[in-house]
C-alpha positions as CSV (number, residue, x, y, z in Angstrom):
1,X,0.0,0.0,0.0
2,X,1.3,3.2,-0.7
3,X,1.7,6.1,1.7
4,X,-1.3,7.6,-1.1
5,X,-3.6,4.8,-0.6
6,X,-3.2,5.1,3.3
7,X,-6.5,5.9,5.3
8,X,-6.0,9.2,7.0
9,X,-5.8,9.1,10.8
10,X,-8.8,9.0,13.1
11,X,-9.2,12.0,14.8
12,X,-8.6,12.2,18.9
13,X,-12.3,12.6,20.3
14,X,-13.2,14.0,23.4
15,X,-16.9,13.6,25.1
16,X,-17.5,15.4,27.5
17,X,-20.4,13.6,29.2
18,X,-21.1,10.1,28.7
19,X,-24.7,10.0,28.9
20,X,-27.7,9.0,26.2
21,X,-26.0,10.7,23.0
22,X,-22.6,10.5,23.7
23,X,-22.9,6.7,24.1
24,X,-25.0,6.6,20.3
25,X,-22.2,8.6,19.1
26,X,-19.7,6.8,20.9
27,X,-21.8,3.4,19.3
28,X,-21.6,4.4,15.7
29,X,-17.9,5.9,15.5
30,X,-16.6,2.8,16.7
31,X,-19.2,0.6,14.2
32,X,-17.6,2.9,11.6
33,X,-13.7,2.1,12.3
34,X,-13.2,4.9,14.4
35,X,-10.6,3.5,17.2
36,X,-11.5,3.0,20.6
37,X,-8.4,4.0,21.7
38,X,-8.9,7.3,20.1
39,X,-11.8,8.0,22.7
40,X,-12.0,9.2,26.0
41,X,-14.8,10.3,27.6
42,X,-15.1,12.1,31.2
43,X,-18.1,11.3,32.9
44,X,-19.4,12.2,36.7
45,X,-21.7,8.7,37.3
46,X,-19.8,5.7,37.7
47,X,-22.3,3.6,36.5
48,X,-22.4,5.2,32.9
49,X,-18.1,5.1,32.7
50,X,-17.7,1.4,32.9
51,X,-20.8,0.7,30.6
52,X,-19.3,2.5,28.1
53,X,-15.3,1.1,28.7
54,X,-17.1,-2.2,29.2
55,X,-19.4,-2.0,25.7
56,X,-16.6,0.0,24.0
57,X,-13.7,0.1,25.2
58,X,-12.6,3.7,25.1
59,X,-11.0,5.1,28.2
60,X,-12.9,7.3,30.3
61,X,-12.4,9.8,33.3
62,X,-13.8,11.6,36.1
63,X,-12.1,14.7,35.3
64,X,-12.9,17.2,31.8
65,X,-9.7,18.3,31.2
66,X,-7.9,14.9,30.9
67,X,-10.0,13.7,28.8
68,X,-9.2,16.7,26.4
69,X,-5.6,17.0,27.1
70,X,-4.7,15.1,23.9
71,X,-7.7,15.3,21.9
72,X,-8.0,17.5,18.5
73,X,-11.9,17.2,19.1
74,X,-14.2,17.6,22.0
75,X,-17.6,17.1,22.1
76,X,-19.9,18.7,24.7
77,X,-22.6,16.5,25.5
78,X,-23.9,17.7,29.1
79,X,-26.9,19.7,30.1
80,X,-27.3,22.9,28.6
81,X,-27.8,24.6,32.3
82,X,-24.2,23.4,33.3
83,X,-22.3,23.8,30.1
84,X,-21.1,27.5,31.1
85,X,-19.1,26.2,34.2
86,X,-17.5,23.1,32.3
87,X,-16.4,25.6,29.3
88,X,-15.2,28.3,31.6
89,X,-13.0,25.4,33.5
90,X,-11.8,23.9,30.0
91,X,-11.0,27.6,29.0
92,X,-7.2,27.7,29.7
93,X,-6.6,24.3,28.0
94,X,-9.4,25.3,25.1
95,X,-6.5,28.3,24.8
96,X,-3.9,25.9,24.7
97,X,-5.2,23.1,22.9
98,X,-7.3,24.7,19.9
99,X,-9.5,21.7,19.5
100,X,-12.8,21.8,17.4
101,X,-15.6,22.2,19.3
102,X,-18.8,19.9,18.2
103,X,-21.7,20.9,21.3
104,X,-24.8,19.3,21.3
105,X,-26.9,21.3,24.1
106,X,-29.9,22.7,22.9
107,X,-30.4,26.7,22.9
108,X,-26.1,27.7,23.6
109,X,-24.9,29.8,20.9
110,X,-21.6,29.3,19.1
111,X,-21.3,32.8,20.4
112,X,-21.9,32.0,23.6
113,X,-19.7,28.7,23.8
114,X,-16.8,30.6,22.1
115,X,-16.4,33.8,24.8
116,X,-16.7,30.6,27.4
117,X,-14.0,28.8,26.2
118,X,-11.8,32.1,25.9
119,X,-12.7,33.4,22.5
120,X,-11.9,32.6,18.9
121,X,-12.4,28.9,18.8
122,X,-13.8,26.6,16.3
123,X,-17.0,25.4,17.3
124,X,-19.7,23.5,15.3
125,X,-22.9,23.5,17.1
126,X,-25.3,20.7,16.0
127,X,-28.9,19.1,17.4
128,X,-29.2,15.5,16.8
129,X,-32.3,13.9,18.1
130,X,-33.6,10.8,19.7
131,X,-33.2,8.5,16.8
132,X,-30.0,8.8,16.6
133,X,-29.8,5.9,19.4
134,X,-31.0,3.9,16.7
135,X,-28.5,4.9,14.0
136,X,-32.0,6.8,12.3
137,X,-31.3,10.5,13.7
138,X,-31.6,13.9,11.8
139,X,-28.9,16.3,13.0
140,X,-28.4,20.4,11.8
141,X,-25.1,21.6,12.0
142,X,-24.1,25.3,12.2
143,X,-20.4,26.2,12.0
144,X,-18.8,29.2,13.1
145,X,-16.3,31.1,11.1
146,X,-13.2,29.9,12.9
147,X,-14.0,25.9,11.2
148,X,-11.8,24.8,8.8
149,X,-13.2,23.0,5.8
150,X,-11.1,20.2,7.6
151,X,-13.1,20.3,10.9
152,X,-16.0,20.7,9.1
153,X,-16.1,17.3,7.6
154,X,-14.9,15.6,10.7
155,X,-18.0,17.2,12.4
156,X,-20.2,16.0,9.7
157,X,-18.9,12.6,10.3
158,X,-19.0,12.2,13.6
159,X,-22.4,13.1,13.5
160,X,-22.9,11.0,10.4
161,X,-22.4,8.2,12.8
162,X,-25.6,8.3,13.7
163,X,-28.0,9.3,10.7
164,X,-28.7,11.8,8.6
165,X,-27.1,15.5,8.7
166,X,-28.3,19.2,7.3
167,X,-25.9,22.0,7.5
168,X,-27.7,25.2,8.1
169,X,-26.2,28.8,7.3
170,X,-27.3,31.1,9.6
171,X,-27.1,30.0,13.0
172,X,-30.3,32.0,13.7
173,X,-31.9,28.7,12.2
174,X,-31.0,26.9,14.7
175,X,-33.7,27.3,17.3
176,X,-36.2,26.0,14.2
177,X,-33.9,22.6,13.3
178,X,-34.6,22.2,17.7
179,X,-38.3,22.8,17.4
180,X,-38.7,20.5,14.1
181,X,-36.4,17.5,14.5
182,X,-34.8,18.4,17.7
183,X,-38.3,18.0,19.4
184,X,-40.2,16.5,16.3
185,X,-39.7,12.8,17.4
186,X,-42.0,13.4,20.5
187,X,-44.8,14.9,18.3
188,X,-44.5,11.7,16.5
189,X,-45.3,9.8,20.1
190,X,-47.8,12.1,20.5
191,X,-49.4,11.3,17.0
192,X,-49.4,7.4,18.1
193,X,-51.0,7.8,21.0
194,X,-53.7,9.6,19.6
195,X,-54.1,7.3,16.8
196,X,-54.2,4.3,19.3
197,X,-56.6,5.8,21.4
198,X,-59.0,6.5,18.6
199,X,-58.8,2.9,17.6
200,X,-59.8,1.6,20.8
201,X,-62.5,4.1,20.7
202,X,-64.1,2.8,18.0
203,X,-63.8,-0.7,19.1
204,X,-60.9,-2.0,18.4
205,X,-58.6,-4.3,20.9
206,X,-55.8,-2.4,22.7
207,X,-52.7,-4.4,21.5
208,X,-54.1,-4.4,17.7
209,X,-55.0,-0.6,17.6
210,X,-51.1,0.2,19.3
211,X,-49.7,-2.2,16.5
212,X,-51.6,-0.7,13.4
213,X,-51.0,2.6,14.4
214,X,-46.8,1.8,15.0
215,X,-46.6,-0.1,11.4
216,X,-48.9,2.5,10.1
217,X,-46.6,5.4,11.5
218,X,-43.3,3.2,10.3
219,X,-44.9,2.7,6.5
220,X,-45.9,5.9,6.2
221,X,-42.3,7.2,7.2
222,X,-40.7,4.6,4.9
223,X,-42.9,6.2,2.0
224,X,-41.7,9.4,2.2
225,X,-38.2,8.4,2.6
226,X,-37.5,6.0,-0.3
227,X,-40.4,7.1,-2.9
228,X,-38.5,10.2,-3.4
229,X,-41.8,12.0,-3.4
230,X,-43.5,15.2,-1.9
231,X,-45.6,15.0,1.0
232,X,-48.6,16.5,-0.6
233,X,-47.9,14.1,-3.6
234,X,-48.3,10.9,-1.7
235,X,-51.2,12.4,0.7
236,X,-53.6,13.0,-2.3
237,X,-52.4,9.3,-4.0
238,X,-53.8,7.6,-0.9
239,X,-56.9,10.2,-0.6
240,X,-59.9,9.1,-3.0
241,X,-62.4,11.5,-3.6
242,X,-65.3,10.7,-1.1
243,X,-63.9,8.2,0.6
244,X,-62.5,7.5,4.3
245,X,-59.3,8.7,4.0
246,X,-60.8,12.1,2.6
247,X,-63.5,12.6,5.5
248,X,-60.9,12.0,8.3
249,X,-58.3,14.9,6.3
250,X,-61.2,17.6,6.6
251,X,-62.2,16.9,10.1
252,X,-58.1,17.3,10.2
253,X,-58.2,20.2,8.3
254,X,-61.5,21.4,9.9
255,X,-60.3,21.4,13.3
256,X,-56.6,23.8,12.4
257,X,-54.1,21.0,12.6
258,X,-51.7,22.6,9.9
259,X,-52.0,26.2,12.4
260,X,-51.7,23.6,15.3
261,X,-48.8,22.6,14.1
262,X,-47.3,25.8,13.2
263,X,-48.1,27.3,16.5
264,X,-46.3,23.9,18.0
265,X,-43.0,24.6,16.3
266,X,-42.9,28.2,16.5
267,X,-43.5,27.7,21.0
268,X,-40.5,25.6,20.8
269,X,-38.7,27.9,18.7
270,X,-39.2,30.8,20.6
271,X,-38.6,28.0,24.0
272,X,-35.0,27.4,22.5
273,X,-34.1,31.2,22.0
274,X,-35.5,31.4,26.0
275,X,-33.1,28.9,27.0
276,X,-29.8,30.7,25.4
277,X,-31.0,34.0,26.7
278,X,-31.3,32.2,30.2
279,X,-28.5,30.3,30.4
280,X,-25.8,33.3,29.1
């Protein structure tokens, strides 16, 4: 093999909190090649370090900063409400270190993360959601101007590890990737139980009306992600004129559920913006 042909290096990743999606993350890097022993991750609950060394085997810590000491990239993956104390600790070795920044925490500002960490660092903010545990996630990334076109593909792939991702422009956007796919999976539950209820209202059995809603919710979603069609375009192919399908859209349609939804996103939206003014 010649030194051309030669994969480049895996990046050194740091985690800063080893919870939920830092394990999915953590899951799918090392699924994809990425070296285990390329990984650290700190991580206050005991518990939640050995399951991930044990199911892994990347090294973890108690302590943030020695788990960034040698890595290039470190990922923030704790609570939005604490993530200005663990920057503002990092900061000196953030000076030192350069890394990229990849932060997951809902409603923090590149801005915001960069003046933490001591100012003019690279930092690619992103917000995967829940199916990303699954390997079926939808993540936006936002980069600030200090990211390289280098750092920008490795943040793509890491979070490529766990589905699909959409770079947004304007970081204002942001708040509105949170409110649709950020939050979107749990209007989705919310959608299910609905349907399932309405089943058994009419009659049917519990277990059968939670299974045809699921398989109904899964085919549908299947649909609109292989046909390579619209929305509206599959909607009115499965909606005969006069029939059942068309009666239960305009009692839909009827009773505002396009301004319901609207007015769903634009509350979370606005909840997001809330939470970066709060937590500055």
């Amino acid at each position: 093999m010649t030194s051309s042909d030669a994969r480049p290096a895996s990046p050194r990743i740091a985690f800063i909190g080893g919870g939920n999606m830092a394990r999915s993350l953590i899951g799918g890097l090392v699924a994809r090649g990425q070296a285990a022993d390329t990984i650290q991750v700190s991580e206050p609950a005991e518990a939640l370090r050995e399951a991930l060394a044990r199911d892994f085997g990347v090294r973890t810590h108690t302590d943030n900063a020695q788990a960034g000491a040698e890595a290039t990239i470190w990922v923030f993956a704790v609570k939005p409400q604490v993530l200005k104390s663990v920057c503002e600790a990092l900061a000196p070795l953030a000076q030192e270190r350069r890394p990229l920044i990849v932060s997951i925490a809902a409603g923090i500002t590149g801005a915001q993360l960069s003046r933490w960490l001591g100012g003019g660092v690279a930092v690619v903010r992103t917000m995967p959601n829940t199916p990303a545990l699954l390997g079926a996630g939808a993540t936006g990334l936002y980069a600030n101007a200090e990211v390289s076109p280098a750092q920008r593909d490795q943040a793509d792939a890491l979070l490529q590890a766990t589905g699909l991702t959409v770079w947004i422009d304007s970081e204002a956007q942001m708040d509105a990737v949170t409110a649709l796919s950020g939050s979107g999976p749990a209007y989705i539950f919310l959608l299910a139980e609905a349907m399932q209820a309405a089943g058994q209202a009419q009659g049917l059995p519990e277990d059968a009306a939670r299974r045809l809603a699921l398989q109904t919710i899964f085919g549908a979603a299947r649909m609109l992600t292989e046909s390579g069609e619209p929305a509206d375009v599959l909607r009115q192919r499965v909606t005969s004129p006069g029939g059942t399908t068309q009666a239960a859209l305009e009692s839909f349609e009827a009773g505002g559920f396009r301004q319901l939804v609207d007015t769903a996103i634009a509350a979370a939206t606005r909840r997001g913006r809330e939470l970066s003014a709060a937590n500055d």
